[in-house]
FIKEPA-730678 format. One record per atom (N, C-alpha, C, O): residue in three letters; x, y, z. Coordinates in steps of 0.2 Angstrom, whole numbers, plus 5000, padded with zeros to 4 digits. Layout:
FIKEPA-730678
alaXYZ/...
***
This chain:
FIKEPA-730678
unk506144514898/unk506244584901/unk506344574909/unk506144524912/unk506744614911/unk507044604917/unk506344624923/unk505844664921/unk506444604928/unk505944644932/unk506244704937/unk506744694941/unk505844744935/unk506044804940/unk506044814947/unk505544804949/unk506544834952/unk506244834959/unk506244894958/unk506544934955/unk505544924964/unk505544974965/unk506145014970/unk506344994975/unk506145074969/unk506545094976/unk506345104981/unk505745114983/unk506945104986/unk506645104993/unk506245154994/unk505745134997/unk506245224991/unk506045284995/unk505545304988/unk505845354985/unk504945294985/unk504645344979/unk504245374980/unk503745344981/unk504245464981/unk503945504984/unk503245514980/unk502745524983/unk503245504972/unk502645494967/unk502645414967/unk502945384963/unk502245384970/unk502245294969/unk501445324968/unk501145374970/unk501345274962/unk500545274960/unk500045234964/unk499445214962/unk500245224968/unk499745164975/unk499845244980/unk499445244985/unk500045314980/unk499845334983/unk499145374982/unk499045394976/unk498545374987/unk498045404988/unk497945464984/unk497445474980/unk498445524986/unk498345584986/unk498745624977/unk498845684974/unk498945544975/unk499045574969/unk498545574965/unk498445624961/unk498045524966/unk497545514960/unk497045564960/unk496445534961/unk497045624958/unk496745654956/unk496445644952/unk496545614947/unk495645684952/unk495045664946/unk495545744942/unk495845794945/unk495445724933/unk495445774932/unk495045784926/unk495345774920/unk494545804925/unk493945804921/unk493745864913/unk494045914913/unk493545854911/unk493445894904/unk492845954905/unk492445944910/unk492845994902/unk492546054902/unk492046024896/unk492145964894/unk491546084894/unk490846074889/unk491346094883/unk491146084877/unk491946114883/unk492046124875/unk492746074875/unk493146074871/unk492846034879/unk493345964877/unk494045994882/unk494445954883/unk494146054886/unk494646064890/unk494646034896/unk494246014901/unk495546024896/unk495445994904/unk495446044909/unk495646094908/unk495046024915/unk495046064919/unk495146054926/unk494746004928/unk495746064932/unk496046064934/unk495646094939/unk495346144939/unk495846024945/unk495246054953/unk495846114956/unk495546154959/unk496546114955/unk496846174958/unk496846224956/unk497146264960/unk496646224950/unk496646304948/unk496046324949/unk496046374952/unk495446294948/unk494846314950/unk494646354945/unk494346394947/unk494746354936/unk494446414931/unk494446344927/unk494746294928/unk494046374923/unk493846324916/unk494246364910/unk494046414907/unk494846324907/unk495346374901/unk494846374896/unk495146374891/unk494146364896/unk493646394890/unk493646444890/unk493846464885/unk493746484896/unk493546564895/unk494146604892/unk494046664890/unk494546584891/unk495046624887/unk495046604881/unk494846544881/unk495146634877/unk495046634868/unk495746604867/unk496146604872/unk495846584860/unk496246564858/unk496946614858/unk497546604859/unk496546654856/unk497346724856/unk497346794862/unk497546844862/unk496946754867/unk496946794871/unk497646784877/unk497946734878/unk497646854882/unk498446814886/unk498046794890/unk497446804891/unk498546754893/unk498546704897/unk498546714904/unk498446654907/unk498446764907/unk498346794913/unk497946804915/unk497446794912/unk497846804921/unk497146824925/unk497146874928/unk497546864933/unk496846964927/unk496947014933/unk496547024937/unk495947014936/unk496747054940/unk496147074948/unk495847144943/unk496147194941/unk495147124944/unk494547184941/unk495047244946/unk495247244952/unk494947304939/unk495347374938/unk495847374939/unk496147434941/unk496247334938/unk497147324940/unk497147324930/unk496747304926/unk497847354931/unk498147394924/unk498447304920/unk498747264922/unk498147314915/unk498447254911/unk499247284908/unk499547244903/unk499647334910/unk500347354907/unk500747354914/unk500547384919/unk501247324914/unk501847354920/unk501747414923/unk501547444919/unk501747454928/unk501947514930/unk502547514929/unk502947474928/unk502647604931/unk503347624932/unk503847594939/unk504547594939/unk503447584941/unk503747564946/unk503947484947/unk504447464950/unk503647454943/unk503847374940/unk504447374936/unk504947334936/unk504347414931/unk504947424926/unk505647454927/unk506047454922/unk505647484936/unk506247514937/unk506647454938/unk507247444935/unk506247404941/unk506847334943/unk507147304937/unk507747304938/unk506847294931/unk507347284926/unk507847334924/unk508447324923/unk507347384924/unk508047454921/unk508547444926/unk509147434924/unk508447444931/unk509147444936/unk509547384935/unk510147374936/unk509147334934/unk509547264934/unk510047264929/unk510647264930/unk509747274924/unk510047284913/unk510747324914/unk511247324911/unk510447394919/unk510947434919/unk511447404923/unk512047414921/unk511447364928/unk511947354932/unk512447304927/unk513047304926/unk512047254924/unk512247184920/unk512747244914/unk513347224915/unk512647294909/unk512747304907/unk513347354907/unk513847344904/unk513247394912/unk513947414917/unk514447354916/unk514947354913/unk514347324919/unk514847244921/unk515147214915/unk515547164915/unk514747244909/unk515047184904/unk515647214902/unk516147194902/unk515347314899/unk515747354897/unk516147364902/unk516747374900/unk516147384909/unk516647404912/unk517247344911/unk517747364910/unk517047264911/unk517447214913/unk517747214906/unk518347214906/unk517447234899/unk517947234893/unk518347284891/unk518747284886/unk518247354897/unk518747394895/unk519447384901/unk520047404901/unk519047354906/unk519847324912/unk520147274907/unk520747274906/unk519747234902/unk520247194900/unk520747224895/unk521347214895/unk520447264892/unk520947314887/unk521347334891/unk521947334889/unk521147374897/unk521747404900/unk522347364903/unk522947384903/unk522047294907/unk522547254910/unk522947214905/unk523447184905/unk522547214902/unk523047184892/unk523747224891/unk524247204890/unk523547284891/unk524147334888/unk524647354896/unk525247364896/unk524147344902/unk524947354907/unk525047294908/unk525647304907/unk524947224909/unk525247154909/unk526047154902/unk526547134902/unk525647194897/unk526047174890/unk526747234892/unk527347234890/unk526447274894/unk526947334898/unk527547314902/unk528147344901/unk527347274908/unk527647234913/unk527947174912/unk528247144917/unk527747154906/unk528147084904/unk527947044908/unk528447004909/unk527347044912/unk527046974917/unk527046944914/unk526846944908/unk527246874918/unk527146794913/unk526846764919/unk526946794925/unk526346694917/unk526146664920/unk525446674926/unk524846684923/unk525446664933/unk525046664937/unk525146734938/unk524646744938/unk525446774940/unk525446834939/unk525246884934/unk524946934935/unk525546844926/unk525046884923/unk524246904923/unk523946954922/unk523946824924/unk523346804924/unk523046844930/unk522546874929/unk523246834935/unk522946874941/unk522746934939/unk522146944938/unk523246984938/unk523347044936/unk522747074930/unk522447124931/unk522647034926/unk522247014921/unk521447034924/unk520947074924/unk521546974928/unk520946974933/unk520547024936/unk519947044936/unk521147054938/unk521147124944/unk520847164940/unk520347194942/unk521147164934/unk520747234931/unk520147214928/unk519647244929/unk520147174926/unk519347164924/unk518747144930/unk518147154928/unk518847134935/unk518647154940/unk518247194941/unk517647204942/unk519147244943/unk518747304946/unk518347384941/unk518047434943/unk518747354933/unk518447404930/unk517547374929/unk517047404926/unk517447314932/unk516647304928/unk516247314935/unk515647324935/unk516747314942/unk516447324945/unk516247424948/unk516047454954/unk516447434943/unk516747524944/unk516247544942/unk515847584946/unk516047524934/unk515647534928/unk515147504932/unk514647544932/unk514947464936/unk514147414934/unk513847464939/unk513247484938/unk514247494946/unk514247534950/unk513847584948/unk513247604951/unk514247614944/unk514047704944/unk513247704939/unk512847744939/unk513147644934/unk512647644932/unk512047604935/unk511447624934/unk512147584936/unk511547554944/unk511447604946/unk510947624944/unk511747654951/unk511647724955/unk511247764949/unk510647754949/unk511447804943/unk511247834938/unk510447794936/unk509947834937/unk510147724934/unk509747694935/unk509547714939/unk508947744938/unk509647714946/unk509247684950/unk508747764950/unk508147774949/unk509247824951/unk509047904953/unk508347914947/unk507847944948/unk508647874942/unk508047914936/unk507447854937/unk506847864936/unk507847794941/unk506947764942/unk506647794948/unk506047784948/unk506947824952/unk506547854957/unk506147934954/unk505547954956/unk506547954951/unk506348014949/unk505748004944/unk505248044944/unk505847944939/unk505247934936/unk504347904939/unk503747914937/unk504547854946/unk504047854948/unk503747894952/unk503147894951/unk504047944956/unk503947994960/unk503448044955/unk502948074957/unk503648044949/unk503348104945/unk502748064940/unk502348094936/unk502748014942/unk502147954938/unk501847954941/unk501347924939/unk501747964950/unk501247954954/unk501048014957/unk500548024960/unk501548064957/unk501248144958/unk500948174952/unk500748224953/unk500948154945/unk500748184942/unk500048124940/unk499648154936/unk499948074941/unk499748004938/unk499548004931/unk498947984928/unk500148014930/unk500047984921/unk500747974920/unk501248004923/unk500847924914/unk501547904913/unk501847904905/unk501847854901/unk502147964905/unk502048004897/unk502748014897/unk503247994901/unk502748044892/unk503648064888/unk504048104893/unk504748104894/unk503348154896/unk503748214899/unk504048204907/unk504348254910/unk503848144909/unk504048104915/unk504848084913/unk505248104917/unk504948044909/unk505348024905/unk506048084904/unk506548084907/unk505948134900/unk506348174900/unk506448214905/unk507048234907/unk506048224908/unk506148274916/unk506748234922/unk507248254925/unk506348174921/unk506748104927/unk507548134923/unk507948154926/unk507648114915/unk508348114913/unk508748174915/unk509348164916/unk508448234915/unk508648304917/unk508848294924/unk509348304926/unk508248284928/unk508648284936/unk509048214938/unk509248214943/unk509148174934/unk509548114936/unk510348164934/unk510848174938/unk510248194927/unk511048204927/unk511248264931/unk511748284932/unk510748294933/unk510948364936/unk511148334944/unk511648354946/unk510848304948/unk510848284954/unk511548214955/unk511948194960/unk511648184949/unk512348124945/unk512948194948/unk513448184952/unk512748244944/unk513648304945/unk513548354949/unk513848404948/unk512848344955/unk512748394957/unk513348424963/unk513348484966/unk513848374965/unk514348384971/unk514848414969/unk515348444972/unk514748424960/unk515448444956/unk515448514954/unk515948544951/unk514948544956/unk514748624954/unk514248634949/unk514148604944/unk513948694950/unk513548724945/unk513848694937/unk513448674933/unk514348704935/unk514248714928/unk514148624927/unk513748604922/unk514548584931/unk514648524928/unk513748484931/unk513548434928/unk513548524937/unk512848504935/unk512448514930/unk512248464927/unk512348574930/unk512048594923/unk512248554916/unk511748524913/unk512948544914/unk513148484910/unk512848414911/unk512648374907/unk512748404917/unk512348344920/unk511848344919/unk511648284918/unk511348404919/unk510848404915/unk510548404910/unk509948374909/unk510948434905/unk511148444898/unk511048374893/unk510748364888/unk511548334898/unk511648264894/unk511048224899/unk510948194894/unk510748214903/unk510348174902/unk509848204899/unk509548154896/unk509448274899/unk508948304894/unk509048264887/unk508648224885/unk509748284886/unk509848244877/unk509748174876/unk509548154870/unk509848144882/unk510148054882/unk509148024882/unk508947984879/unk508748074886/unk508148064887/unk507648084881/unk507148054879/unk507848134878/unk507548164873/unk507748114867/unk507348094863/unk508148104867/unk508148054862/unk507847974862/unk507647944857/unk507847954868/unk507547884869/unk506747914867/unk506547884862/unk506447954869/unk505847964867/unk505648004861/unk505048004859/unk506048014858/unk506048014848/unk506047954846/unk505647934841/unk506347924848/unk506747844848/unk505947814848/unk505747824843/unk505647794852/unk505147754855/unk504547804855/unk504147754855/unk504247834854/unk503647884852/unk503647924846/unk503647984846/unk503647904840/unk503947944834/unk503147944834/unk502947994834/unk502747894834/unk502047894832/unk501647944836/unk501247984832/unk501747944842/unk501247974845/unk501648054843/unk501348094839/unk502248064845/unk502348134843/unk502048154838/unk501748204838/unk501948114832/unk501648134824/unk501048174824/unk500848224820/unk500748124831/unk499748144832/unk499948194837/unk499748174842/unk500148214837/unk500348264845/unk500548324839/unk500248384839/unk500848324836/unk501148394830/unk500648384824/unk500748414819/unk500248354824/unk499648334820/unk499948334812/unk499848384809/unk500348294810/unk500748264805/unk500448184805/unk500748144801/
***
């Protein structure tokens, strides 16, 4: 066997000091680590894995939850907006009889700007019903259905509010609907005990 040299520079070399750590066992066979400072006895087998600060909520807030809704919507915007610029730049490239580096450009261009059009408008749309949802979870402090369908009603009414009355109202209308339905969708149970069915 060849012999190894070491390298010039090994920031883990086992000759250092500060690596060797004691790391010792607990009364029930766990290891127990000086940097954590908790013994993993105390968590049960199926219990999570977390540790909270006494009275702090074991579920997400509303307001934790806006950052994904807004991220998902923007991601989701971008995919469908970018696969309907592809369709449309498919059919005017094919229209235009572009070949080559100009094809593909073009190609580009619209998928681009349609995902960046799309990712846009539903980010802003997100973003109105996360605020409208926290704002109404922290003035009312509970975070229920009716929070939920309210945020969706004023997100579309205030989304077509620059467009006029009727098309507000329409803007209403459909997020009322788009809202009312997510919460059929996702509360079938509790509505059941709620109309006592």
């Amino acid at each position: 066997m060849e012999d190894k040299v070491p390298p010039a520079y090994n920031p883990y070399s086992s000759s250092d000091p500060s690596m060797n750590v004691p790391v010792t066992t607990g009364a029930a066979g766990a290891i127990m680590s000086p940097y954590l400072n908790f013994d993993p006895a105390y968590f049960g087998p199926n219990d999570s894995q977390f540790i909270f600060p006494e009275g702090a909520a074991r579920t997400r807030g509303r307001l934790e939850l806006s950052f994904s809704q807004i991220g998902g919507s923007v991601f989701v915007g971008a995919a469908v907006g970018g696969l309907n610029g592809f369709y449309s730049g498919l059919k005017d490239v094919q229209a235009r009889q572009l070949v080559g580096a100009n094809r593909r450009t073009q190609l580009l261009n619209f998928i681009t700007k349609g995902g960046a059009s799309t990712a846009q408008t539903l980010g802003v749309v997100a973003l109105m019903y996360s605020v409208f949802g926290v704002v109404l979870s922290w003035s009312r402090g509970v975070d229920d259905e009716l929070n939920t369908v309210v945020s969706g009603t004023a997100t579309g009414m205030l989304y077509k509010s620059s467009a006029g009355w009727r098309r507000c109202l329409r803007g209403g209308a459909i997020g009322f609907g788009l809202s009312s339905l997510y919460v059929l969708f996702t509360s079938r149970d509790r509505i059941r005990s709620f109309l006592g069915r």
